[in-house]
C-alpha positions in Angstrom: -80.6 43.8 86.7 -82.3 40.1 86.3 -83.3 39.4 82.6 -86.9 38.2 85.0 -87.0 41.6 85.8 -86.1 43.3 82.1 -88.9 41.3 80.5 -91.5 42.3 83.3 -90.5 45.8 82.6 -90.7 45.3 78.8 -94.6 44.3 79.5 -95.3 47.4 81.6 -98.1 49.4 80.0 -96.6 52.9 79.1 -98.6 54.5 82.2 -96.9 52.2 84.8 -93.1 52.8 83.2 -93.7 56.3 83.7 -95.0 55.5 87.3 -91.8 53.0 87.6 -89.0 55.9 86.4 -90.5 58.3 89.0 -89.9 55.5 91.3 -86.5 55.1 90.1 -85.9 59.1 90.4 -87.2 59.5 93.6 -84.9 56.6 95.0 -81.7 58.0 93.4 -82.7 61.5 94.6 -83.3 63.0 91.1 -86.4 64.5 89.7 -87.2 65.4 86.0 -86.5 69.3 86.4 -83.1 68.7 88.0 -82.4 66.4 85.0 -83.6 68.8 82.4 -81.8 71.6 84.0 -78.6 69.4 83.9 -79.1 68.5 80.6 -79.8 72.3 79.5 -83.6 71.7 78.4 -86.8 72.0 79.2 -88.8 69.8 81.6 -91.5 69.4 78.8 -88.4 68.4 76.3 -87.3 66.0 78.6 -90.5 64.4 79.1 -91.4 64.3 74.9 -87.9 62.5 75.2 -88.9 59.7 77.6 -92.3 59.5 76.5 -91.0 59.0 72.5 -92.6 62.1 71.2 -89.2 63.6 70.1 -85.9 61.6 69.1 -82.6 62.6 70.6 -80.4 59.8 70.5 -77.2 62.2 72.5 -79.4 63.2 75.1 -81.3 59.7 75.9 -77.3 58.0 75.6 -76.9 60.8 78.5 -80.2 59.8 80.1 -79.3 56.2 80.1 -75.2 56.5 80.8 -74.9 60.1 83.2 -78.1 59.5 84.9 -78.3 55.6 84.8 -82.1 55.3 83.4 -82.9 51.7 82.6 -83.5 52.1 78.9 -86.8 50.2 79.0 -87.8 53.8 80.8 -87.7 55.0 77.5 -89.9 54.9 74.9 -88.7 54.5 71.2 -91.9 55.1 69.0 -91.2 54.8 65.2 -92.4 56.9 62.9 -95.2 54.9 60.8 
């Protein structure tokens, strides 16, 4: 992946990464319920995951390594 492409991504608003990763699913053949039921948890789970609402460092390592989800995909909100 181009570092071009990386930084475009970085500047996504959250709506159009979302948009972009279903994208990215729907090219590799996968859909968020096949890769919750893979990863043994819900669909919502897996979308708090991707969206930043929950932090599970082992399951978005899997997300990023087993499934090959561009990181940037991912939120990473902080607590404040």
């Amino acid at each position: 992946m181009s570092a071009e492409y990386q930084k475009c991504s970085a500047d996504l608003s959250e709506e159009q990464k979302h948009t972009e990763l279903k994208v990215h699913l729907m090219r590799r053949g996968l859909s968020q319920r096949q890769i919750a039921r893979d990863l043994g948890i819900t669909v919502q789970y897996l979308n708090d995951i991707i969206r930043g609402r929950r932090r599970a460092p082992s399951l978005r390592q899997r997300l990023i390594q087993d499934f090959e989800i561009p990181a940037q995909y991912l939120e990473e909100k902080t607590a404040a």
